[in-house]
C-alpha positions in Angstrom: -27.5 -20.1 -12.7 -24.4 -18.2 -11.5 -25.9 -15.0 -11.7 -28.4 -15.6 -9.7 -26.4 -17.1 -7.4 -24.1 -14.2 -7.5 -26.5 -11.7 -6.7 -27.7 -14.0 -3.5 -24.4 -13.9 -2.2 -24.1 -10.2 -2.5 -27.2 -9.7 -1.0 -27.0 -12.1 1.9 -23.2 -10.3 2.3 -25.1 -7.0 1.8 -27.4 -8.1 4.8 -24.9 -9.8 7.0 -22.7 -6.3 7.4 -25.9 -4.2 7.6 -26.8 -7.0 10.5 -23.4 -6.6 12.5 -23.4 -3.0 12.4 -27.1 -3.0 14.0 -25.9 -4.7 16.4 -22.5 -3.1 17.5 -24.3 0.1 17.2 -26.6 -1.2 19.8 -23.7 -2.4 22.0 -21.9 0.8 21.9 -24.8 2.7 22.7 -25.3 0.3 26.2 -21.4 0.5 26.9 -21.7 4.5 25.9 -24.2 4.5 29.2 -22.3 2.3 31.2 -18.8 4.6 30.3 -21.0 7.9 31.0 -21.8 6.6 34.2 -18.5 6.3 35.3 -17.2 9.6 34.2 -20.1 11.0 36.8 -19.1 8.7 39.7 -16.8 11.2 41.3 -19.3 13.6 41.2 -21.9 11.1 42.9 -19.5 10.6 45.4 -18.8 14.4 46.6 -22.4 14.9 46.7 -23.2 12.4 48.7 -20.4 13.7 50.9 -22.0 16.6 51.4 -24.9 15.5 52.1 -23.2 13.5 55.1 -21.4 16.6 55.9 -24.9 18.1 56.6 -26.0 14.6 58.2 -29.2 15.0 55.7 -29.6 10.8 55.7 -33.3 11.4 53.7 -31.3 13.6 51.0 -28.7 10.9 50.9 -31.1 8.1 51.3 -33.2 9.8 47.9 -29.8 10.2 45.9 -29.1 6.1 46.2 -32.4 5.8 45.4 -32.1 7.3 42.1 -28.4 6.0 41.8 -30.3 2.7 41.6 -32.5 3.4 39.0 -30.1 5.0 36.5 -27.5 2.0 37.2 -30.5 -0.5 36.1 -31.1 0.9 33.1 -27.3 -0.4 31.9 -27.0 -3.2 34.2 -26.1 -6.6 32.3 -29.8 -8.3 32.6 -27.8 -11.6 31.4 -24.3 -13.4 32.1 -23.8 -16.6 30.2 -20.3 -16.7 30.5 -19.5 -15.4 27.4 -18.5 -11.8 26.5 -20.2 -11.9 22.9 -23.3 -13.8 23.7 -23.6 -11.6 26.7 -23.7 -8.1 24.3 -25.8 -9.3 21.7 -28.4 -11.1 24.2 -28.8 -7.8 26.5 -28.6 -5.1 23.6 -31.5 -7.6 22.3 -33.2 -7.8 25.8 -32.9 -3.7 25.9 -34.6 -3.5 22.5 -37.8 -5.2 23.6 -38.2 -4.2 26.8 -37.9 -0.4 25.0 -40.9 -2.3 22.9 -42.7 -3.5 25.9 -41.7 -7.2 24.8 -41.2 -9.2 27.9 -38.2 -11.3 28.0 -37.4 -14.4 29.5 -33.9 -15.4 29.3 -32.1 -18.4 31.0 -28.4 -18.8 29.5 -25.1 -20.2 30.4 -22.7 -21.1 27.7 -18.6 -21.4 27.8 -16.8 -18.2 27.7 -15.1 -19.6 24.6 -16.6 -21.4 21.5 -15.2 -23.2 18.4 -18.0 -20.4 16.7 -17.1 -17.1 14.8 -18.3 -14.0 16.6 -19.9 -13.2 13.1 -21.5 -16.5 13.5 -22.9 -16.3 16.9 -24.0 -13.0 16.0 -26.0 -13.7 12.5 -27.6 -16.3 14.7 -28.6 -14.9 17.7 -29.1 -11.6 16.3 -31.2 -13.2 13.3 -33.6 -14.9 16.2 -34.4 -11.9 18.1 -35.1 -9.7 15.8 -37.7 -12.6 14.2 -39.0 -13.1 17.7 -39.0 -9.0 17.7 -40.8 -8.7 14.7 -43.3 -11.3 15.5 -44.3 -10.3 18.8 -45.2 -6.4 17.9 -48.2 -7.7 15.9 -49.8 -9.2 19.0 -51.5 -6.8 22.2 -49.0 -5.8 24.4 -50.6 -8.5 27.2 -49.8 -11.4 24.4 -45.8 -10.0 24.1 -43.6 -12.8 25.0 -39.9 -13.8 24.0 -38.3 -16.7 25.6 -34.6 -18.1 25.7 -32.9 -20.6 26.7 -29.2 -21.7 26.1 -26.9 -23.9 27.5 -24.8 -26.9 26.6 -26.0 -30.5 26.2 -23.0 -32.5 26.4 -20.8 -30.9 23.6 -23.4 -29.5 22.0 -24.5 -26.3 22.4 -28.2 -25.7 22.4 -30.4 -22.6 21.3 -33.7 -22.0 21.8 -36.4 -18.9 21.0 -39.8 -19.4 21.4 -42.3 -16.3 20.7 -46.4 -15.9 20.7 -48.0 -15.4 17.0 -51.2 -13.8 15.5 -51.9 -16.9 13.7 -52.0 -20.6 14.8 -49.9 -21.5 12.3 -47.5 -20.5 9.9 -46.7 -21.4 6.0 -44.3 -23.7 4.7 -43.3 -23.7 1.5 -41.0 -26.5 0.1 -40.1 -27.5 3.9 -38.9 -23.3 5.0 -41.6 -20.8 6.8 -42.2 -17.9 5.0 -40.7 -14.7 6.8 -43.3 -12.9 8.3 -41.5 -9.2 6.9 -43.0 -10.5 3.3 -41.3 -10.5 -0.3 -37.7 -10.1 -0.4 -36.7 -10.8 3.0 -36.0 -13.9 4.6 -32.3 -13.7 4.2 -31.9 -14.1 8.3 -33.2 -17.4 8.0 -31.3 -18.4 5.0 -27.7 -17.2 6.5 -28.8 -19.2 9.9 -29.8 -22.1 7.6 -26.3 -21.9 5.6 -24.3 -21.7 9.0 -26.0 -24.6 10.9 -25.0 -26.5 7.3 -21.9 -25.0 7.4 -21.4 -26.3 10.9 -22.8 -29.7 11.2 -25.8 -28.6 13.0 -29.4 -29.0 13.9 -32.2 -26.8 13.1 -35.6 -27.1 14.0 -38.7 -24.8 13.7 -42.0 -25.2 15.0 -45.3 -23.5 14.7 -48.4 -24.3 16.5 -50.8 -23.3 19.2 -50.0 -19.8 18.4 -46.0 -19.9 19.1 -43.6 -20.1 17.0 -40.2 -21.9 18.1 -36.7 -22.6 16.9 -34.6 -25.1 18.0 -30.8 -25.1 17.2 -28.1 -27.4 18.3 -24.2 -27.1 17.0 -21.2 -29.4 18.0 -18.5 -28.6 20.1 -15.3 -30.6 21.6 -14.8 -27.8 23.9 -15.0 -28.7 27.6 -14.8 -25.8 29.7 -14.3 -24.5 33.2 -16.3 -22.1 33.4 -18.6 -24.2 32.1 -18.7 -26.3 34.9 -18.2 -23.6 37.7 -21.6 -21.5 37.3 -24.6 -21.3 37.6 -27.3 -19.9 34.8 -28.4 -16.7 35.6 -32.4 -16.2 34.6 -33.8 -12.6 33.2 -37.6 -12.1 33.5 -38.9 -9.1 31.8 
């Protein structure tokens, strides 16, 4: 029926720019802190002066000490190695955590991929907020999000694994049913259509009260920095 399928791609289109500007929004808003920062350092710098100048180590000691704080709140929690993953993953990270959703993160991928930025950030993007979603329906005590990405040979892995209410959820004609109920679900279908699109693997899997997806997409690329660095873990 072609205009049905007409108004799908309008409304997965419709969803996919709502989804990127989400998500630059939320990157602006943590480079907006970072740049703000900045602009104060100066000023950070001639008071601490001062406070030398008066040889009032306590007063100086205190001002790091609050220095400290304010810089972790925009600090990257996450460095795979690659500028986009890096945004989305830590404007992600920021959003639970401001949801008390603990996050455990252990990533390391190339700094550049045969993969769309759009791409990367439907998928990612799409994950979290599921894994988002999912976990605000459970006590705070229960709230867990893990991640884990790196590459297996020259394939790049994905995974997101997050704690349910129920045991297990419904499959209808071989898809789970979105958990934000009727008329949504177009997250999953664009991460279906781009793993196709790609030549991927997806896998989802729900049992024992988690709920996991497993993703795997091919790549020739072979590099460097790949091979230089070490993962760096986040444990919210």
């Amino acid at each position: 029926m072609p205009f049905l399928s007409s108004l799908i791609d309008k409304r997965i289109a419709a969803y996919q720019r709502e989804l990127i500007e989400t998500h630059y929004a939320e990157v602006e808003n943590m480079y907006r802190q970072i740049r703000g920062w900045r602009h104060d350092y100066r000023n950070h710098i001639q008071t601490m002066k001062a406070y030398a100048a008066e040889k009032n180590l306590d007063a100086i000691k205190n001002y790091l000490d609050e220095l400290d704080k304010d810089l972790s709140t925009v600090d990257t929690v996450v460095k795979t190695g690659n500028a986009m993953a890096d945004a989305i993953l830590n404007s992600k990270i920021a959003l639970a955590k401001s949801k008390n959703i603990p996050v455990r993160a252990d990533a390391h991928i190339p700094f550049s991929l045969p993969l769309s930025e759009l791409d990367l950030c439907v998928i990612i993007g799409n994950l979290f907020d599921n894994a988002i979603e999912a976990s605000l329906s459970l006590p705070e005590e229960k709230r867990l999000i893990r991640v884990y990405m790196d590459m297996k040979n020259t394939r790049l892995y994905i995974s997101f694994t997050n704690f349910t209410n129920s045991k297990k959820r419904t499959k209808v004609n071989g898809r789970f049913l979105s958990t934000k109920g009727s008329g949504h679900g177009f997250g999953l279908l664009r991460i279906d259509t781009i793993i196709k699109r790609l030549d991927g693997y997806i896998s989802r899997n729900s049992e024992d009260g988690a709920f996991t997806t497993e993703i795997l997409l091919p790549t020739s690329l072979s590099s460097p920095e790949m091979n230089n660095s070490s993962p760096k873990n986040a444990d919210g």
